[in-house]
C-alpha positions in Angstrom: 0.0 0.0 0.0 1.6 3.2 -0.9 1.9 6.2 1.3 1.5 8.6 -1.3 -1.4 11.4 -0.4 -4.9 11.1 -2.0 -5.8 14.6 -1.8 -5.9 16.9 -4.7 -6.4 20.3 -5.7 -8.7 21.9 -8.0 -8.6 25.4 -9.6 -10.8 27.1 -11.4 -11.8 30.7 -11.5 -15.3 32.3 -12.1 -16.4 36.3 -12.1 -17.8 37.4 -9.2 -17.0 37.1 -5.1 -21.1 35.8 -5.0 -20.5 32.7 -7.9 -17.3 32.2 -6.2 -19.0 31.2 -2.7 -21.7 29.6 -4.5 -19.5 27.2 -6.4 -18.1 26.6 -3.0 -20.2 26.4 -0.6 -22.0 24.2 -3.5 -19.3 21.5 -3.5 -18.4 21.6 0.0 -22.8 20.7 0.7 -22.0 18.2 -1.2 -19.0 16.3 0.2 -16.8 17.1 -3.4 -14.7 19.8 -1.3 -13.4 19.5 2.1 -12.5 23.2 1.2 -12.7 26.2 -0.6 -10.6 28.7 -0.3 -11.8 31.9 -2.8 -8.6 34.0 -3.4 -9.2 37.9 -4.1 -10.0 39.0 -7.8 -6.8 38.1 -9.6 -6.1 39.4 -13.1 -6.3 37.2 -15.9 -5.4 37.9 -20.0 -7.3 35.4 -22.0 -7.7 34.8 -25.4 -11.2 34.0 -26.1 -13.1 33.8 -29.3 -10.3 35.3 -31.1 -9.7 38.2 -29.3 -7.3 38.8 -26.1 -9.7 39.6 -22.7 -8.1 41.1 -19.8 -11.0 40.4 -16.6 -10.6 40.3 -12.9 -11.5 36.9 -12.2 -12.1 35.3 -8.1 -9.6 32.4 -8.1 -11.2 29.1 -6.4 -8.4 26.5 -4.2 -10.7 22.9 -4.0 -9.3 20.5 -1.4 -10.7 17.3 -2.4 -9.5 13.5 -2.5 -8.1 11.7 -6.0 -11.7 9.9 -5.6 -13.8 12.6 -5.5 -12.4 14.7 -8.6 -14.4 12.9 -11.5 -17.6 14.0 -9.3 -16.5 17.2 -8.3 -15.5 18.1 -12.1 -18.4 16.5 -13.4 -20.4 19.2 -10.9 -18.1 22.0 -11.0 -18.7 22.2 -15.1 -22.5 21.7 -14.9 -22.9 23.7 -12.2 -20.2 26.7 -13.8 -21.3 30.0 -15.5 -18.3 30.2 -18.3 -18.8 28.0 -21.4 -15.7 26.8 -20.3 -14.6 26.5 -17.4 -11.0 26.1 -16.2 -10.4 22.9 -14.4 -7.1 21.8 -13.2 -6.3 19.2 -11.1 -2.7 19.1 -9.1 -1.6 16.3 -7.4 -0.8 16.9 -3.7 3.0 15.3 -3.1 3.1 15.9 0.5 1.6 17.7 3.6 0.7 17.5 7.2 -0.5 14.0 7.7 -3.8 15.2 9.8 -4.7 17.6 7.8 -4.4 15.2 4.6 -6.5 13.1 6.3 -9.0 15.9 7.0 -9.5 16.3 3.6 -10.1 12.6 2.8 -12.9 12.1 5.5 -14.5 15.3 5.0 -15.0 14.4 1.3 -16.4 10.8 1.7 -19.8 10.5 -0.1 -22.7 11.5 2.7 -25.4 8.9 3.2 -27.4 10.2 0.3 -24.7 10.0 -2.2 -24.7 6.3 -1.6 
């Protein structure tokens, strides 16, 4: 069995503070985020249907476990306002071990979800 941590996190950015905490407090409801942290508006230059965008954008940090990240994506695009939302994963290579472990219990499927 490895040791290796399960947890993962997912970006993705929307356009307001409000959708920000939606998205959030959405996917933490639902056992897809132990966490959300909602950084303040960042500035990002896009190019988007042929032209190049500059737009303050609310940057989201999901804490979430490797097993959770199909459903949480799978949400998180439904759910989004953009056509196309960004969704990266990042594999977690280390941390505190409690903490870790926070992340994996407090995004295990609720009753409901199973």
């Amino acid at each position: 069995m490895s040791d290796a941590p399960t947890a993962r996190v997912v970006l993705t950015t929307t356009d307001s503070a409000d959708e920000a905490e939606r998205l959030a407090r959405l996917l933490v409801d639902a056992h897809l985020a132990a966490c959300v942290q909602i950084g303040a508006p960042v500035r990002s230059v896009f190019r988007w249907e042929g032209a190049v965008s500059v737009e303050p954008e609310w940057q989201l940090w999901i804490k979430t476990d490797a097993a959770r990240v199909d459903d949480l994506t799978a949400r998180l695009v439904a759910e989004h306002t953009y056509d196309v939302p960004e969704v990266l994963v990042l594999p977690v290579v280390g941390g505190h071990g409690p903490y870790l472990g926070w992340v994996t219990e407090e995004t295990e499927p609720a009753e409901l979800d199973r």
